[in-house]
C-alpha positions in Angstrom: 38.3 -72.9 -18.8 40.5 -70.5 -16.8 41.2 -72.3 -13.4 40.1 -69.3 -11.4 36.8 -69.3 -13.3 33.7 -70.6 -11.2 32.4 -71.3 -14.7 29.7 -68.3 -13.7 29.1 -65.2 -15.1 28.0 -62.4 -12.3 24.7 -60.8 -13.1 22.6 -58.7 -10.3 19.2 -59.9 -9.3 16.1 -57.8 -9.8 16.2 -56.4 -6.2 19.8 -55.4 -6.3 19.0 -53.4 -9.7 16.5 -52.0 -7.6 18.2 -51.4 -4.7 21.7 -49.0 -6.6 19.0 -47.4 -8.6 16.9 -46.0 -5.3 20.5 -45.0 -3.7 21.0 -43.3 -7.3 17.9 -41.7 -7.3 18.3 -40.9 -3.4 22.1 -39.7 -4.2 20.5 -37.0 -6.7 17.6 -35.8 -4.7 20.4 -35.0 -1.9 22.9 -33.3 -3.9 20.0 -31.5 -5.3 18.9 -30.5 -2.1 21.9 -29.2 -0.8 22.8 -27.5 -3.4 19.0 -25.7 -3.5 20.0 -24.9 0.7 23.3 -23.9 -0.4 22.0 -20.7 -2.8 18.9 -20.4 0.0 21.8 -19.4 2.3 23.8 -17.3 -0.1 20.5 -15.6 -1.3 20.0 -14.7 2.5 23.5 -13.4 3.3 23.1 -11.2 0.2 20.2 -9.5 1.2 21.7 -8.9 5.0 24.7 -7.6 3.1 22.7 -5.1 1.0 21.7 -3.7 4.8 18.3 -5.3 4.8 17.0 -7.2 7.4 16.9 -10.8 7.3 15.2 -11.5 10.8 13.1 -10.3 13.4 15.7 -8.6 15.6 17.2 -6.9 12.6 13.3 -5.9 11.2 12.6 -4.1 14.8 15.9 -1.8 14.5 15.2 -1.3 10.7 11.8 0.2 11.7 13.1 2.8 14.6 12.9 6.4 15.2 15.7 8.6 16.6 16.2 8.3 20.4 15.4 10.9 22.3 12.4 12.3 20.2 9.0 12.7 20.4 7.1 10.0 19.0 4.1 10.8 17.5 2.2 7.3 17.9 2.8 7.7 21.9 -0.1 10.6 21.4 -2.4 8.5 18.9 -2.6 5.9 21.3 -4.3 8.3 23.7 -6.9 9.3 21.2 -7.3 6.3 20.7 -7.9 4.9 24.1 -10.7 8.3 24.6 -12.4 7.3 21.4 -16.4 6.9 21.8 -17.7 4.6 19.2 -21.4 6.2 17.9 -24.6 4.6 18.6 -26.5 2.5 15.9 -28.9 5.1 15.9 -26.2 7.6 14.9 -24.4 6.0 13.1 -27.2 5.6 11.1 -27.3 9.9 10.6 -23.4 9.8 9.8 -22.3 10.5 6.3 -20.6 6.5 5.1 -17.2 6.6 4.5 -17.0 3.0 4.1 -15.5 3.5 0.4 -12.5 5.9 -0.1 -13.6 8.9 0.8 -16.3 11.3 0.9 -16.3 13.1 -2.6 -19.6 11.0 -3.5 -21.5 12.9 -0.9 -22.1 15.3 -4.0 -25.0 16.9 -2.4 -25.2 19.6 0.6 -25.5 18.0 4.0 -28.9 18.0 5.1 -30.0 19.1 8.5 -29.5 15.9 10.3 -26.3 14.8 9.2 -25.0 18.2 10.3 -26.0 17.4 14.0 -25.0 13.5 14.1 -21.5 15.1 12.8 -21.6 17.5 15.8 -22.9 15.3 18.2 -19.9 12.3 17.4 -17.4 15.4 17.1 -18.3 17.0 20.5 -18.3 13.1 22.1 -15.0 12.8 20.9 -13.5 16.4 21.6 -10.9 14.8 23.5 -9.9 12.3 20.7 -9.7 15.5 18.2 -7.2 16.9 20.5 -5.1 14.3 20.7 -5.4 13.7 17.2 -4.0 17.9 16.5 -1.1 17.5 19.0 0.2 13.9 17.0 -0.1 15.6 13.5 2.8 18.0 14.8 4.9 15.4 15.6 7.4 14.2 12.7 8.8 10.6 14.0 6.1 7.7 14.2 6.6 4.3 15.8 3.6 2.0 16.9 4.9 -0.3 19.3 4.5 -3.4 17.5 5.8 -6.7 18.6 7.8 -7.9 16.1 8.4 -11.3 18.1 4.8 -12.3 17.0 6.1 -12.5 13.4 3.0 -12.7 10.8 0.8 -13.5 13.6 1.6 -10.1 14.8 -2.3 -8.3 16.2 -2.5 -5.0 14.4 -4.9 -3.1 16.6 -3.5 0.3 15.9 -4.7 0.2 12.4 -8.3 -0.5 13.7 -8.1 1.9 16.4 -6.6 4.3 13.2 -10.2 3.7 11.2 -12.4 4.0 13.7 -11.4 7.1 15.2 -9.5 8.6 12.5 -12.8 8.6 10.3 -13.4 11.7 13.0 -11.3 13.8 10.9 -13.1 13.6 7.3 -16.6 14.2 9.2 -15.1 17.2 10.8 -13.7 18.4 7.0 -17.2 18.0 5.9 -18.4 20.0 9.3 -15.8 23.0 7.8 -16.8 23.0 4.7 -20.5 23.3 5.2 -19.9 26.3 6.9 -17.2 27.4 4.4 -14.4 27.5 6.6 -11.4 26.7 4.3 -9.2 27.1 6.5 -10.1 25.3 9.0 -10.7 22.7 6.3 -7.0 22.6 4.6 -5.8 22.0 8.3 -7.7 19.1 8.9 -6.7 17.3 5.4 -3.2 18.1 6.6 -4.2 16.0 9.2 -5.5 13.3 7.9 -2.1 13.0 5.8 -0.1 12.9 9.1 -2.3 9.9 10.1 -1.4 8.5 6.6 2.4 9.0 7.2 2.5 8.0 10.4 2.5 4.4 8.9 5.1 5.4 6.7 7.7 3.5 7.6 6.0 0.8 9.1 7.5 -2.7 7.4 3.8 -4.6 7.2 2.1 -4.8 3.7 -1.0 -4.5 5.8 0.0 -1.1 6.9 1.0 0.3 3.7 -2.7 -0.2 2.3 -3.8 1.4 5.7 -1.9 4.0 4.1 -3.1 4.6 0.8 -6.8 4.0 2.5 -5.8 7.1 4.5 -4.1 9.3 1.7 -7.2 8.4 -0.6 -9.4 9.9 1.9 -7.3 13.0 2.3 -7.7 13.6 -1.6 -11.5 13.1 -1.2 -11.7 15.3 1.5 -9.9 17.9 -1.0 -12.4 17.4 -3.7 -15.4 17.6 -1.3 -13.8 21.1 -0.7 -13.2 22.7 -3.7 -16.8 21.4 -4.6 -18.2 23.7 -1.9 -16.2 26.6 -0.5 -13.5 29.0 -2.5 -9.5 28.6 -0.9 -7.1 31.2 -1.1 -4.1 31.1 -2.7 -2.3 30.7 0.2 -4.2 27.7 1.2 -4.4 26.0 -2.0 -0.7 26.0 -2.0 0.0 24.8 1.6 -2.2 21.5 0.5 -0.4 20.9 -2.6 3.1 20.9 -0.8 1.4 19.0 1.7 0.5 16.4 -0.8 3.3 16.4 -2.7 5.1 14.8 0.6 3.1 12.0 0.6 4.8 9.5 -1.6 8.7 10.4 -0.6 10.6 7.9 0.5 9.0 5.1 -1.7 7.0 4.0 1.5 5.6 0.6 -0.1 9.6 -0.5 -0.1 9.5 -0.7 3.8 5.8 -2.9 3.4 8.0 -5.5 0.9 11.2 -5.5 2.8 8.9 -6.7 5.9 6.9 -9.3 3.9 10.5 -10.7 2.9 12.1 -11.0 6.2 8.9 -12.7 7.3 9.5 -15.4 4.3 13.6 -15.8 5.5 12.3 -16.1 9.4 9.2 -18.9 8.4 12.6 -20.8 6.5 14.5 -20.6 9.4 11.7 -21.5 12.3 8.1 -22.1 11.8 7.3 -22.1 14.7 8.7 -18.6 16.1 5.5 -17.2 13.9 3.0 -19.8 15.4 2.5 -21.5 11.8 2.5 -24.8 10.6 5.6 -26.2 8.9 5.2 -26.4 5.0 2.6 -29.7 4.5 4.1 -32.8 3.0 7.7 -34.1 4.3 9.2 -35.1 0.8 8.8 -31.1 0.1 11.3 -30.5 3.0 13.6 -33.9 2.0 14.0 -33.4 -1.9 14.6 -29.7 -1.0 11.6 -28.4 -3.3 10.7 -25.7 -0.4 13.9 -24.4 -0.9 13.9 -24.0 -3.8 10.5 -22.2 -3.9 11.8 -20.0 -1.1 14.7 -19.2 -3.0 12.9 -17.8 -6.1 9.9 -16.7 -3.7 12.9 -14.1 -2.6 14.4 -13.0 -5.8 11.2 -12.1 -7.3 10.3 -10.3 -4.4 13.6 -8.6 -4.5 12.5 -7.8 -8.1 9.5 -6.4 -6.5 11.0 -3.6 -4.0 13.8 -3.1 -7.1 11.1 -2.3 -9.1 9.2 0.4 -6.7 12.0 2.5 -6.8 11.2 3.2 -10.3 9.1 6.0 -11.9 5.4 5.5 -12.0 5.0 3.8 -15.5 8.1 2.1 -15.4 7.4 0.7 -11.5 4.2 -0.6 -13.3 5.2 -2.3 -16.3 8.0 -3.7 -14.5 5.7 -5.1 -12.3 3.8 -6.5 -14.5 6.3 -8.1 -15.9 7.7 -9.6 -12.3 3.8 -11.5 -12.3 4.0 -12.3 -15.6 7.7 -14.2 -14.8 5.9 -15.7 -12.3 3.0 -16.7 -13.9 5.1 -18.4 -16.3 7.1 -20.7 -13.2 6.0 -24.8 -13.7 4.2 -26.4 -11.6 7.3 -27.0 -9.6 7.0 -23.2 -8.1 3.8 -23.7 -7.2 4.1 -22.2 -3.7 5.9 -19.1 -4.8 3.0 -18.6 -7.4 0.4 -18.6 -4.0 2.6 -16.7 -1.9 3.5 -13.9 -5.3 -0.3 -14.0 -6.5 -1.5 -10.5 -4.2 1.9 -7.9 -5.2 1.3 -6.8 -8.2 -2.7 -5.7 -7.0 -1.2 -4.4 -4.3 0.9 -2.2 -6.6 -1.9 -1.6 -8.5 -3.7 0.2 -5.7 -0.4 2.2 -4.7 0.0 3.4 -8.3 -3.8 4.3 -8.6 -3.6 6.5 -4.8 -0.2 8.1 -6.6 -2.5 8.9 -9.2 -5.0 10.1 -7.3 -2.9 12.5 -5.3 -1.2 13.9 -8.5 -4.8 14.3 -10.1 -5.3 16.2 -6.2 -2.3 18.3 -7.1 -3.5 19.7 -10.5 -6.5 20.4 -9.2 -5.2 22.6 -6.5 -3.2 24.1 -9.0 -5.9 24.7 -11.4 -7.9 26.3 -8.4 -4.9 28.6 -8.2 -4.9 29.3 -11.3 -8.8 30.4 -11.8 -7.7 32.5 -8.6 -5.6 34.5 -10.4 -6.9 34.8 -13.8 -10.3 34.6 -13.2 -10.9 31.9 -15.7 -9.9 28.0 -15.9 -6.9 27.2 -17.8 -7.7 25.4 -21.3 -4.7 23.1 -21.0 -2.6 21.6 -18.2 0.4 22.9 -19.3 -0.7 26.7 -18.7 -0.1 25.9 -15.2 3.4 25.2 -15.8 5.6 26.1 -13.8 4.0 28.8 -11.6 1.1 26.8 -10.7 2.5 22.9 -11.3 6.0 22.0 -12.4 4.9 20.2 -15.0 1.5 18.0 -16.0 2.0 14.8 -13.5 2.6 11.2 -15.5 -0.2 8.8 -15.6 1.2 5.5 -14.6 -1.1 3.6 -16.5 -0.2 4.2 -19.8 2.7 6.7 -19.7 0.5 9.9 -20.6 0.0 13.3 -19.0 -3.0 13.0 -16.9 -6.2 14.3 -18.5 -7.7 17.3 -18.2 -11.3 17.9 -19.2 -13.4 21.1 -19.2 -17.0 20.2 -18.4 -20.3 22.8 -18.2 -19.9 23.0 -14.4 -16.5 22.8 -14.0 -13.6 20.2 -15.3 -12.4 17.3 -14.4 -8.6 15.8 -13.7 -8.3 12.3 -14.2 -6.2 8.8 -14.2 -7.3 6.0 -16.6 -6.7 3.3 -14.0 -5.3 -0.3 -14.5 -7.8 -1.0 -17.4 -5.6 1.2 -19.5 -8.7 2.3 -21.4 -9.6 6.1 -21.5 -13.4 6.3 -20.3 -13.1 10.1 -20.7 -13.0 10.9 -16.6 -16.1 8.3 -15.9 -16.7 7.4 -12.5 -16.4 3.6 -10.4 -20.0 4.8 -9.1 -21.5 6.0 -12.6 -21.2 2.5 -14.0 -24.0 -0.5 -14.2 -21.7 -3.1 -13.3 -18.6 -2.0 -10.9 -16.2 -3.8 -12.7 -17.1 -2.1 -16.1 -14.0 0.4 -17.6 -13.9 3.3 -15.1 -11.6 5.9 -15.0 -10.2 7.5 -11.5 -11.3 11.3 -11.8 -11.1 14.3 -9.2 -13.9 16.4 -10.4 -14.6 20.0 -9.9 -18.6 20.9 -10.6 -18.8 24.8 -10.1 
């Protein structure tokens, strides 16, 4: 035996095995979740380098007007503050707008809707004033708070319901008396109340949007159902339309919605929520890691609006899809990812609906001047319509279908199945295949 030998060979007890495996195991959750912070924090810098903001002080000076002039929600706010809300009883007389407009009030307004709709317009005569002098105006800021983060109030999109459903009431008003002019100037005002939450970087907001825009093409289709516009009117709409979806305005909704996710990483508690549940989330650096995807796949998301209508939509399709397809690991970017691609959805379908407005107006034109509807859409190219408008659904020209009263214009909708111009309303069950149609019955 060596004579520095002990005569023992060294062997590590249970516990100690234990022990270098948990500082292993501990060694590798750390390094994994510095690393996950690491890429957080480049992810982040990335986006303020591509000009984005990144937090609340940066979000208020990405949403800004020019200085010096006129702001258009200065003059909402008054109509909104001289709004008088209708009585239950009527209410009760008013047409209901409560879906997306007013095109299913197929028949003629009978006796007593007429005076409920002059009695709520002549209460709110100032509130229609106001309402004219803000649809001049080009620039549009609410003064929202962005300090409040996602517990930010939102009153000015209530205030923009309530009285704002003035304006398709008095369209129907005009067009009962077959005053088309009158008419095509109050659409153009519903669409300034549309865009004057253009730029306004809340996803919230942007649906307020569409809500707005889809009762602007209502109101159009209600008209053409019951008074003749001239050419010159017809045309004023359709360029007035055709400005409503510049400027990819669901980008600004997205880039507001991310910078809400980077300032709930960096404080919690600025926004007045509760930290993400469950410590060893934070520790092992899973939430950053969830962040961190939860921002490139929204990324993905305002990339992919910036594309042409079918290609925004199968793109986004196959952003949920990617997601859908995350483990169980992501499982709070697969909450916070689930609503985008509906929301999409429903901007696509109010594109749609706006082109479908468009070739309608055209077609109008059209029988104007030849005194006869055209049998295809491309006879109204390029004097009447550039070109037949793209169905983002399924890549197709809108369709165009000549009925006994009249035609109908029509998108197939996110079902993807042609339903030959069949209505939401005309179905026994809601959720059956429906198409989207604008339809013309004289």
């Amino acid at each position: 035996m060596d004579q520095y030998s002990s005569g023992r060979s060294f062997r590590l007890s249970g516990w100690q095995i234990g022990l270098l495996l948990l500082i292993c195991f501990v060694g590798l959750f750390a390094v994994f979740a510095l690393a996950g912070k690491k890429r957080l924090q480049k992810e982040i810098a990335a986006i303020r380098a591509a000009g984005y903001p990144t937090n609340f002080e940066e979000l208020d000076k990405y949403y800004s007007i020019p200085e010096g002039v006129p702001n258009a929600a200065d003059i909402y706010s008054k109509a909104f503050d001289a709004y008088q809300k209708p009585s239950k009883e009527l209410k009760k007389l008013l047409p209901n707008l409560r879906t997306l407009g007013i095109a299913n009030q197929r028949g003629p307004l009978d006796p007593n809707s007429v005076e409920a709709i002059i009695s709520d317009l002549r209460a709110n005569k100032e509130t229609l004033e106001f309402l004219d002098k803000a649809a001049t105006i080009e620039h549009c800021r609410y003064g929202l708070d962005f300090s409040q983060g996602m517990n930010m109030l939102l009153p000015h999109l209530s205030d923009i319901y309530a009285c704002g459903r003035l304006l398709p009431e008095q369209t129907m008003l005009f067009a009962h008396r077959s005053d088309g002019d009158a008419a095509v100037k109050n659409i153009a005002k519903q669409l300034a109340l549309a865009q004057s939450l253009k730029k306004e970087p809340i996803l919230n907001s942007q649906v307020s949007r569409m809500r707005w825009i889809a009762f602007s093409c209502s109101s159009a289709e209600y008209i053409l159902n019951r008074t003749t516009l001239t050419d010159e009117q017809l045309t004023a709409l359709q360029q007035r339309l055709s400005q409503a979806y510049q400027d990819n305005p669901m980008v600004m909704g997205l880039i507001g919605e991310r910078c809400f996710i980077i300032s709930y990483i960096d404080d919690p508690q600025q926004l007045g929520l509760p930290a993400i549940p469950g410590g060893l989330l934070r520790i092992t650096g899973v939430s950053d890691r969830n962040f961190l995807m939860s921002l490139k796949m929204l990324g993905q998301y305002i990339d992919a609006m910036k594309l042409p209508g079918q290609q925004r939509l199968s793109r986004c399709r196959e952003i949920s899809a990617e997601v859908d397809d995350l483990s169980i690991f992501y499982s709070l970017t697969k909450i916070g990812m689930s609503a985008f691609e509906r929301v999409v959805q429903i901007d696509l379908r109010v594109a749609a609906g706006v082109d479908c407005t468009r070739v309608a107006l055209g077609i109008e034109r059209y029988r104007l001047a030849k005194g006869a509807l055209p049998k295809v859409l491309d006879d109204l190219a390029p004097r009447y319509i550039d070109k037949a408008p793209i169905d983002p659904f399924d890549g197709e020209p809108l369709r165009y279908k000549l009925t006994e009263p009249g035609y109908i214009v029509y998108s197939i909708g996110e079902d993807g199945t042609d339903e030959g111009g069949l209505e939401k309303g005309k179905r026994k069950d809601r959720s059956d295949p429906h198409d989207w149609p604008f339809i013309v019955e004289h």
